[in-house]
GUROMI-517838 format. One line per field, with one value per atom (N, C-alpha, C, O): residue in one letter; z, x, y. Coordinates in nm, 4 decimals. Each point is the difference from the previous one (the first is absolute). Example, Ala and Ser with C-alpha at 12.3 -4.5 7.8 and 13.67 -1.06 7.14 Angstrom:
<recs>
residuo <- c(A,A,A,A,S,S,S,S)
c3 <- c(0.7800,0.0000,0.0000,0.0665,-0.1385,0.0060,0.0730,0.0169)
c1 <- c(1.3190,-0.0890,0.0900,0.1036,-0.1386,0.0820,-0.0770,0.0509)
c2 <- c(-0.5690,0.1190,0.1200,-0.0019,0.1069,0.1190,0.1090,0.1108)
</recs>
This chain:
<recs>
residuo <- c(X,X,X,X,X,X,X,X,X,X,X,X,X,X,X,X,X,X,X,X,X,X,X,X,X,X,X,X,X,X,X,X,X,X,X,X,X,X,X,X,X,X,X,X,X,X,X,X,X,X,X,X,X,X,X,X,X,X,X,X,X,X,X,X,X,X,X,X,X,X,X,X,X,X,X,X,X,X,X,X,X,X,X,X,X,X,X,X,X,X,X,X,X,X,X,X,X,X,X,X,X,X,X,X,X,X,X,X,X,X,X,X,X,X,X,X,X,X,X,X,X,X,X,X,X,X,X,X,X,X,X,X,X,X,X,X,X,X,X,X,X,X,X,X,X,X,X,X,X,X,X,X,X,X,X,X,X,X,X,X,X,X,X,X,X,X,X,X,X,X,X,X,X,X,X,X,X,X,X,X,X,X,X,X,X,X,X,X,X,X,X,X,X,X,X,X,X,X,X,X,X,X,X,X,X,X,X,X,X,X,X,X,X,X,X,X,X,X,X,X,X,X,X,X,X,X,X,X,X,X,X,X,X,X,X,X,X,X,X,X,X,X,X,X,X,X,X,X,X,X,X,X,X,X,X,X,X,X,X,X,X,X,X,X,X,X,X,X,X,X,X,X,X,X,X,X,X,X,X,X,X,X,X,X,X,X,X,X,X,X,X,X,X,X,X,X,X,X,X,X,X,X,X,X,X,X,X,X,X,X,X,X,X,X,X,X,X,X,X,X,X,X,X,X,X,X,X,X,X,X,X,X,X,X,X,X,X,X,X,X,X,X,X,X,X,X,X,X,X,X,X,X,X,X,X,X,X,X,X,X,X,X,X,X,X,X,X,X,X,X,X,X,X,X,X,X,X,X,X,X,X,X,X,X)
c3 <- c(1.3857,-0.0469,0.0931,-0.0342,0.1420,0.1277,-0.0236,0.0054,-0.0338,-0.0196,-0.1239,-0.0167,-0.0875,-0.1188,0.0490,-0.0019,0.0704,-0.0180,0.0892,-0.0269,0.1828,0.0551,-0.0912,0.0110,-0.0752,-0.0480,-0.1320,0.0031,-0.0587,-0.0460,0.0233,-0.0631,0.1879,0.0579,0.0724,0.0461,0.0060,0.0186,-0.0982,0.0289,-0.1513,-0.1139,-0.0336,-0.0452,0.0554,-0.0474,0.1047,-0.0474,0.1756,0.1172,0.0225,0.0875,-0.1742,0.0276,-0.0511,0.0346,-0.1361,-0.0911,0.1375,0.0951,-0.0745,0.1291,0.0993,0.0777,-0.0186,0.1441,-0.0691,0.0626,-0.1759,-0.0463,0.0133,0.0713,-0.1172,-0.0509,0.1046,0.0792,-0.0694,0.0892,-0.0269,-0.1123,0.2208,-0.0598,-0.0759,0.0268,-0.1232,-0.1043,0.0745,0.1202,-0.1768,0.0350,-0.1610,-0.1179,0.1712,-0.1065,0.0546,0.1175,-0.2208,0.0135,-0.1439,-0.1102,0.1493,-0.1059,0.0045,0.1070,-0.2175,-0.0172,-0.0117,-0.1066,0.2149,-0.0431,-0.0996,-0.0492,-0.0181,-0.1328,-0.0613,0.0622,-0.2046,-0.0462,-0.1371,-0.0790,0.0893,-0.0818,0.0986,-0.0427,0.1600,0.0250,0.0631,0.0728,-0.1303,0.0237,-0.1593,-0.1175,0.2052,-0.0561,-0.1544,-0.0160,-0.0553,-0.1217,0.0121,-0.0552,0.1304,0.0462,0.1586,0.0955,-0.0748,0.1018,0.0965,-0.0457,0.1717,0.0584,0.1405,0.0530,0.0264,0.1226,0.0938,-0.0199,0.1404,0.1018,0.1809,0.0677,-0.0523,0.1491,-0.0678,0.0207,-0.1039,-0.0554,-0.0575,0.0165,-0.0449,-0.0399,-0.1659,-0.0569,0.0081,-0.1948,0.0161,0.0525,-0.1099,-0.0248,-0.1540,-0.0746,0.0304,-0.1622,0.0209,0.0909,-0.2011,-0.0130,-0.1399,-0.1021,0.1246,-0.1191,0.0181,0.0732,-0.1921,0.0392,0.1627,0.0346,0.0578,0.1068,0.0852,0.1009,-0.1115,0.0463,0.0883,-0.0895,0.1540,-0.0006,0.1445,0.1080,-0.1995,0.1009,0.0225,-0.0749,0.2001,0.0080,0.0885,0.0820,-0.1409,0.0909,0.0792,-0.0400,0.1268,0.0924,0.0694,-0.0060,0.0711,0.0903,0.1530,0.0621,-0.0012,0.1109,0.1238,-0.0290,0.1494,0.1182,0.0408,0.0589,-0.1017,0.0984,0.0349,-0.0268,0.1064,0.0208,-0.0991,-0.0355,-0.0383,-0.1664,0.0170,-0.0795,0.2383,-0.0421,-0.0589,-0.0781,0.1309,-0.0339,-0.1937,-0.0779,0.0776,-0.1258,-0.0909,-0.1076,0.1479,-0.0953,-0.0443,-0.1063,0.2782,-0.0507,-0.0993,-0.0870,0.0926,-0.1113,-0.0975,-0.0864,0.0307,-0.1239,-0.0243,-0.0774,0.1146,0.0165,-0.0522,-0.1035,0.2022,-0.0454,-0.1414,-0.0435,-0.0417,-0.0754,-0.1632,-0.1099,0.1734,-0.1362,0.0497,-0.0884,0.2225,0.0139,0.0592,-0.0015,0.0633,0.0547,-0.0077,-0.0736,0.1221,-0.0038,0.0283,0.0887,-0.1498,0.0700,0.0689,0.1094,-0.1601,0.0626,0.0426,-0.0633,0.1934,0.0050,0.1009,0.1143,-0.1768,0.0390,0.0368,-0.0496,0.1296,-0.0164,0.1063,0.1156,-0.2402,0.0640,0.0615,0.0930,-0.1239,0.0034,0.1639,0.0602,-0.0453,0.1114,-0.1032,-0.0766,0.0794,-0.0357,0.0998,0.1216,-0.1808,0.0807,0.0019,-0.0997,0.2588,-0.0308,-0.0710,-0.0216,-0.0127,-0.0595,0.0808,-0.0496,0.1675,0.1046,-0.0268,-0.0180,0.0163,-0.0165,-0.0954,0.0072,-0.1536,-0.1055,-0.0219,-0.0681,0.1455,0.0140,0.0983,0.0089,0.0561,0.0690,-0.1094,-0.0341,-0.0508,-0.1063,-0.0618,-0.0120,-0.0476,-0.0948,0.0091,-0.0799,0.2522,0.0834,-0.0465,0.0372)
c1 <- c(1.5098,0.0543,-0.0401,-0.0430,0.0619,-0.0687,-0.0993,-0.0158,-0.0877,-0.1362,-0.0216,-0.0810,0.1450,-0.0241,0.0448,-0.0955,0.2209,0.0256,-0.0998,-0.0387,-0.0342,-0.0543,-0.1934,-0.0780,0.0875,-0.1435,0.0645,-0.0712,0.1346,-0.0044,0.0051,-0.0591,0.1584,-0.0155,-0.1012,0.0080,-0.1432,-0.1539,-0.0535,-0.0802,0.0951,-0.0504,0.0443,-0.0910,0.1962,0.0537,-0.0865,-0.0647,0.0781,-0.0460,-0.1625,-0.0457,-0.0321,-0.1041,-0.1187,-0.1174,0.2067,-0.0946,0.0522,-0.0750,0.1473,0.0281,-0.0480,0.0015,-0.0557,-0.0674,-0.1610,-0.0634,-0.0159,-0.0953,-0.0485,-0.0990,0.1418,-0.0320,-0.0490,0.0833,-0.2052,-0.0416,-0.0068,-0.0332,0.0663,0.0073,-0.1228,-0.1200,0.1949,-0.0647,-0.1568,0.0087,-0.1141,-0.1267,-0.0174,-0.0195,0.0335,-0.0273,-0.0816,-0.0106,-0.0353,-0.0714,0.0088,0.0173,-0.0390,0.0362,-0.1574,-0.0129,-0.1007,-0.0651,-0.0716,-0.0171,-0.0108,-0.0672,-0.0342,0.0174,-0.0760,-0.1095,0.0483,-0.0178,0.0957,0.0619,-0.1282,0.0076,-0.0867,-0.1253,-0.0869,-0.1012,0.1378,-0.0811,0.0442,-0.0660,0.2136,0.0427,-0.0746,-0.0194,-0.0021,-0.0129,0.0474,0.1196,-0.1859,0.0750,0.0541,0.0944,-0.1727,0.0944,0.0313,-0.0634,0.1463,-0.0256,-0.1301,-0.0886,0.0729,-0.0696,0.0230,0.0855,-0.1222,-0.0038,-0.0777,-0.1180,0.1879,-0.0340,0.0484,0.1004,-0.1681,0.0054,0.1437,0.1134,-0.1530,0.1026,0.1485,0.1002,-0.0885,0.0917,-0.0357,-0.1061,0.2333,-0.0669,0.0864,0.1112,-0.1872,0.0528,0.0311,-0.0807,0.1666,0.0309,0.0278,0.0603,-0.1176,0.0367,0.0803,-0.0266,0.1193,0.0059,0.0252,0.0755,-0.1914,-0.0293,-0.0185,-0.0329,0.0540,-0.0234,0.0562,-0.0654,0.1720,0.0608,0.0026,-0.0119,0.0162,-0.1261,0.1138,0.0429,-0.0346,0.0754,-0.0794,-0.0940,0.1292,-0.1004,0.0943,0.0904,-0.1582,0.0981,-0.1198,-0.1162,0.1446,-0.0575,-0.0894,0.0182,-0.1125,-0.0861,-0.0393,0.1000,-0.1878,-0.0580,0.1429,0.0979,-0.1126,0.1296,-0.1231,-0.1059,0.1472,-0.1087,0.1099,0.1189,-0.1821,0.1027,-0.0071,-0.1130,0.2401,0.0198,-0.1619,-0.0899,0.0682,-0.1022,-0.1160,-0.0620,0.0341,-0.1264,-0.0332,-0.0953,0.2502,0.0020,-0.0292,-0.0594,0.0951,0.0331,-0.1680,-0.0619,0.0202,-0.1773,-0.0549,-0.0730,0.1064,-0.0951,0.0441,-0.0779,0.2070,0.0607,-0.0792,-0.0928,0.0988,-0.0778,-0.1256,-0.0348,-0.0618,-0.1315,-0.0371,-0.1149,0.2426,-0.0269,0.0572,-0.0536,0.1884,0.0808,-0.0418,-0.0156,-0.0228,0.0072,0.1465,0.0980,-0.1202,0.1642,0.0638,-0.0229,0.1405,0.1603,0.0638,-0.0504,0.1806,0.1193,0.0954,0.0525,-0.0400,0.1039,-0.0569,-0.0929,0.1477,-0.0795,0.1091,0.0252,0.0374,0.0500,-0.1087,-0.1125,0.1587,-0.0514,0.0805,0.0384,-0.0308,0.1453,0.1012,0.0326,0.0627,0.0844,-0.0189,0.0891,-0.2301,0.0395,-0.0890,-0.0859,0.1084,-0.0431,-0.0875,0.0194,-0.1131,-0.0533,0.0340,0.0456,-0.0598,0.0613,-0.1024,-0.1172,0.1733,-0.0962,-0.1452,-0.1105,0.1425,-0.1444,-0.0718,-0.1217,0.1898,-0.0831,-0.0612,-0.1096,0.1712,-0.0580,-0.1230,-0.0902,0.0837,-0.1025,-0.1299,-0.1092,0.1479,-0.0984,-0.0516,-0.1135,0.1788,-0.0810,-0.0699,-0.1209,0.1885,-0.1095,-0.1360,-0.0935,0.1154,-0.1249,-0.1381,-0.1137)
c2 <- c(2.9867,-0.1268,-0.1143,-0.1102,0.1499,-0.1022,-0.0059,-0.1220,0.1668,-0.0481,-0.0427,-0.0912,0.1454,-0.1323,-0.0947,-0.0777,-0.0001,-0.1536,-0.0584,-0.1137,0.2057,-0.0439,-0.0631,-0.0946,0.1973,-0.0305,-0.1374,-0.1004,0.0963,-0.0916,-0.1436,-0.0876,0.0722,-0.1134,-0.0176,-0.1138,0.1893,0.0149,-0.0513,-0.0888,0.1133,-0.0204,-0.1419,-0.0695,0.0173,-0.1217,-0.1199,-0.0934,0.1160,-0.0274,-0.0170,-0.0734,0.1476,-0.0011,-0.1233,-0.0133,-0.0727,-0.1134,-0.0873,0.0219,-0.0827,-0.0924,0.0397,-0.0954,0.2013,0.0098,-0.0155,-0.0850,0.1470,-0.0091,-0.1352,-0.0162,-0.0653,-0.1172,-0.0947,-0.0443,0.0088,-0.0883,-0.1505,-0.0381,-0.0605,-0.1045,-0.1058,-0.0069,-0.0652,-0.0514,-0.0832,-0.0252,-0.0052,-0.0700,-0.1153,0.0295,-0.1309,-0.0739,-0.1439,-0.0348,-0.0264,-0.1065,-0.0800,0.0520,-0.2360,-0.0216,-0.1133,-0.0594,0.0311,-0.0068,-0.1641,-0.0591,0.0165,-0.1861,-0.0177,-0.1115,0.2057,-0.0310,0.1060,0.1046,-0.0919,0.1121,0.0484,0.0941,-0.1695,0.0371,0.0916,0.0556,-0.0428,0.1057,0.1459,0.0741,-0.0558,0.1304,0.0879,-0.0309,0.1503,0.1206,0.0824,0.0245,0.0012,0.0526,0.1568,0.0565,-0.0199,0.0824,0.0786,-0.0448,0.1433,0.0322,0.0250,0.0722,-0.1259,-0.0014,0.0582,-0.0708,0.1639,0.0392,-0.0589,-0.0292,0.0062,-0.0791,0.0701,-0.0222,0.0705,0.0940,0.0573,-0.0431,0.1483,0.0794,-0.0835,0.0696,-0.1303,-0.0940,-0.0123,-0.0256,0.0535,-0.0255,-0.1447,-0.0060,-0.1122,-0.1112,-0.0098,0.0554,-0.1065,-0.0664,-0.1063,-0.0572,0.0215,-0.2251,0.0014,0.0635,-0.1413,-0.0797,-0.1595,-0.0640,0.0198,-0.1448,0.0315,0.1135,-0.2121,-0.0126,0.0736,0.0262,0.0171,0.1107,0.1309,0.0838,-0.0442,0.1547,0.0654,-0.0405,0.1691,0.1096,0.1039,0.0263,0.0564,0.1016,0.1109,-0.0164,0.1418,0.1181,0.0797,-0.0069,0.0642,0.0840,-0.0846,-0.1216,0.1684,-0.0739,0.0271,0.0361,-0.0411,0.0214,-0.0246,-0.0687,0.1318,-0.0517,-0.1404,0.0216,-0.1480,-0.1072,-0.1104,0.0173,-0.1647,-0.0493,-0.0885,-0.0334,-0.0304,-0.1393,-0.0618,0.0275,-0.1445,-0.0267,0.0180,-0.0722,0.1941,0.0817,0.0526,0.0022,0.0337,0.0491,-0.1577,0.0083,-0.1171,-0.1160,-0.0064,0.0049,-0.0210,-0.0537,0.0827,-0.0475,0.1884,0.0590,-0.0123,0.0403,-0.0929,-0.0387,-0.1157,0.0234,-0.1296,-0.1015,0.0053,-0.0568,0.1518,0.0255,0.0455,-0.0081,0.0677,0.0450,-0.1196,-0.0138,-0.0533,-0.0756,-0.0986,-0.0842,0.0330,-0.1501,-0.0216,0.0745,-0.2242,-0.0477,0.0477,0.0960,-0.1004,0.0479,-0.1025,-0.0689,0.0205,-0.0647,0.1117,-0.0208,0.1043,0.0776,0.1110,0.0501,0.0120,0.1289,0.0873,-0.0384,0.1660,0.1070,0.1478,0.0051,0.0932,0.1275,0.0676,-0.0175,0.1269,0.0942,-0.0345,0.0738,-0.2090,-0.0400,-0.1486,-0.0600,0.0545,-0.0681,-0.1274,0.0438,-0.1784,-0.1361,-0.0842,0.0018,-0.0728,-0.0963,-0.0962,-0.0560,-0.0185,-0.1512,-0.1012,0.0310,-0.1556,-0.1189,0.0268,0.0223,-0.0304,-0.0359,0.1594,0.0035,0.1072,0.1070,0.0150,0.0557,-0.1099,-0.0016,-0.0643,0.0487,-0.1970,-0.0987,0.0542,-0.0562,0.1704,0.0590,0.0847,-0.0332,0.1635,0.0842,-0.0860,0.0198,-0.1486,-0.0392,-0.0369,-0.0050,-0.0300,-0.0957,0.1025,-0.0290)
</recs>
């Protein structure tokens, strides 16, 4: 009996430790996001309209990850990855 309640609350427990934090970006030019998913140093991005979330992805540091977003959609105003954000000035550096 102890080990059923234990495995279940494992089981209940296990989508909240899984879950890594969100990577998103939101797009200068929403004419040039992607129709569909696209991978980017292991990262699947989705857009809608300008939009664009992405799960999994390489261990790198936000900046790094932004430029190759960049290289690939163009600009960003906003730029997250795995839960950490760039500031205004960092952003103004990816786009450079």
């Amino acid at each position: 009996m102890r080990a059923l309640i234990i495995a279940a609350a494992l089981f209940v427990a296990a989508p909240a430790v899984a879950q890594a934090p969100a990577s998103s970006a939101v797009l200068a030019d929403a004419s040039k996001a992607p129709a569909s998913a696209t991978i980017i140093d292991g990262a699947s991005w989705r857009c809608d309209g300008g939009s664009c979330t992405a799960s999994g992805g390489a261990n790198q540091p936000a900046p790094r990850a932004c430029r190759r977003v960049v290289a690939r959609f163009g600009a960003v105003s906003s730029f997250s990855y795995k839960g950490v954000a760039l500031s205004a000035e960092q952003i103004a550096v990816c786009n450079a």
